[in-house]
Every structure is written in C-alpha cells, then in structure tokens.
C-alpha positions as CSV (number, residue, x, y, z in Angstrom):
1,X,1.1,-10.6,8.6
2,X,-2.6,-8.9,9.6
3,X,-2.2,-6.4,12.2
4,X,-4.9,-8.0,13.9
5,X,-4.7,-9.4,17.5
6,X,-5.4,-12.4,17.4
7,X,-3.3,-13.3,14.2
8,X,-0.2,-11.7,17.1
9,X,-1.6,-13.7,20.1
10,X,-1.0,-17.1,17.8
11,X,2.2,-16.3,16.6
12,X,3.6,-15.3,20.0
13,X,2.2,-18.4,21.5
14,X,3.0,-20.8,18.5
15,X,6.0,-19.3,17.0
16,X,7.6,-17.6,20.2
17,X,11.5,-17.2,17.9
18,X,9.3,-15.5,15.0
19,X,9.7,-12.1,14.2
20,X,6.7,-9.9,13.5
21,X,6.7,-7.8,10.1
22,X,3.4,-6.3,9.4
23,X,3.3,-5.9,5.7
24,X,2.3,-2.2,3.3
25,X,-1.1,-2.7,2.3
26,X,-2.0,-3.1,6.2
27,X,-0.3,-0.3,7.2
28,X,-1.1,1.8,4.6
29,X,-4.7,0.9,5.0
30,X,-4.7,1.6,8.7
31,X,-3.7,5.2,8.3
32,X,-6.0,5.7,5.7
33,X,-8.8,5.2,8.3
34,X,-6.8,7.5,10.2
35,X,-6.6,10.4,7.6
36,X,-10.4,9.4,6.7
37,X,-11.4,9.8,10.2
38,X,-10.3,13.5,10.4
39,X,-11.3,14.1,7.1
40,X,-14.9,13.4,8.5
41,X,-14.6,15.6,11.3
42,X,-13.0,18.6,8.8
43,X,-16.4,17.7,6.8
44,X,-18.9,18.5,9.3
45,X,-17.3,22.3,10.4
46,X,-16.9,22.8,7.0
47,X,-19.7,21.0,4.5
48,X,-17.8,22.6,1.4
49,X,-15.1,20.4,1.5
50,X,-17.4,17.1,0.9
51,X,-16.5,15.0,-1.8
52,X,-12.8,14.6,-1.5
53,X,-12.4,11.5,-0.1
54,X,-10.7,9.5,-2.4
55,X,-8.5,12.5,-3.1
56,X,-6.8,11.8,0.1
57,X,-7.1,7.8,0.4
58,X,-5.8,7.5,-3.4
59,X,-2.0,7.4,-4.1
60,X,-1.2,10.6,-6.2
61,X,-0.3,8.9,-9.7
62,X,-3.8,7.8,-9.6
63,X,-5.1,10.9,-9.5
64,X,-7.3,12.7,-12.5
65,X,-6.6,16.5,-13.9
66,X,-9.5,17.6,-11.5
67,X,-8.3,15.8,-8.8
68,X,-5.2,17.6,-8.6
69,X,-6.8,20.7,-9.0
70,X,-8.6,20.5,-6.2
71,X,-5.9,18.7,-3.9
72,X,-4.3,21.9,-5.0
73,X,-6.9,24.2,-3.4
74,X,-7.3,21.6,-0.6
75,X,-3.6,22.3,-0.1
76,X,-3.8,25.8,0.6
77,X,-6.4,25.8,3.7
78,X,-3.7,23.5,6.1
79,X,-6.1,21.2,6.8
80,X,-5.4,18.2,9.3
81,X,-6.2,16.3,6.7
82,X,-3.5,17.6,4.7
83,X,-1.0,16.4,7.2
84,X,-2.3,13.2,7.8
85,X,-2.1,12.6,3.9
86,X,1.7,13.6,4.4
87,X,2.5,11.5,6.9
88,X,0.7,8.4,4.6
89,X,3.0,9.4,1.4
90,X,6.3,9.6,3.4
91,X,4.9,6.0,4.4
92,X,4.3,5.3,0.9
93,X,7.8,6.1,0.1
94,X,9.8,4.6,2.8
95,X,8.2,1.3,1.8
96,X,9.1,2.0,-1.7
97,X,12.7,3.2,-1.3
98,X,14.1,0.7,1.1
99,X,15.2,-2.5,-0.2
100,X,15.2,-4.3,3.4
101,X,13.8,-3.7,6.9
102,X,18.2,-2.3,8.0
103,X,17.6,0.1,5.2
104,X,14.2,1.1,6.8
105,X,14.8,1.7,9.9
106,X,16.6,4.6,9.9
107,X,14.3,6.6,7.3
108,X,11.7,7.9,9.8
109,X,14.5,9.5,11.8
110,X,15.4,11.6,8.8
C-alpha cells in the first residue's frame, strides 16, 4: 500500500484485521529522498561533487561506463552519501532475495 497517512488511518479504521505491507517501489523511493537529501548537503561544502545525482538514486545495472567511473572515485572520499546508497542496495536486495515476508525478516539482522 502507499506509505501515506491517510491511506493507514483508513485501513486501521475500515479494515481493523488487515495487515499493513508497504510495497518496494515506496520504500525504495523514500530512502532515495533520504540519500538525496544528504547528497545536497555534501554538494554545498563541496561544489565539485555536483552532478552525481542520479549516480546514487539509479540502481547499479543501470549505470553507464562513466558512471561507474566516477561512483568509483565517489567511493573513495566516504562520503555520507556513500553510506546511505548502501543502506538502499542492501534494501534492494533483501526485497529481491526473499521469496516471502518469513524469509524477510530475518535478513536485516544479518
């Protein structure tokens, strides 16, 4: 379902037995803002590192040659960016490797 409130507030109050599964793209899409949101702030103490955003909102496979050449120097500076875009692929592929919500569960821990 959309993480949004109101889209909860109805289902609580119409559908009280329901469980609430919030699905990959919105997920996915609300710690892009995250990651986006710091790459912003890394931007403005350091202007030379403009013009990477969609190197760190697109999923790897997408990327071209020069985008991982860059990501590669990116890589190098441990940036908070960096670790945010970490944290999204290990999302990536926990949604991708678990078959069910059991099988899920338990992947964050590890």
């Amino acid at each position: 379902m959309d993480m949004s409130a109101s889209y909860q507030a109805g289902v609580c109050e119409h559908l009280p037995w329901a469980a609430i599964t919030f699905d990959e793209f919105h997920v996915i899409q609300l710690v892009n803002r995250a990651v986006d949101a710091v790459r912003r702030q890394e931007v403005k103490r350091a202007p030379e590192r403009r013009r990477t955003r969609y190197i760190w909102l697109q999923d790897k496979h997408a990327w071209s040659n020069r985008q991982k050449a860059r990501f590669a120097e990116l890589k190098r500076r441990n940036l908070k960016t960096h670790r945010g875009f970490r944290f999204q692929e290990t999302l990536r592929e926990l949604f991708h490797s678990a078959q069910s919500a059991v099988q899920a569960e338990p992947l964050p821990d590890r």
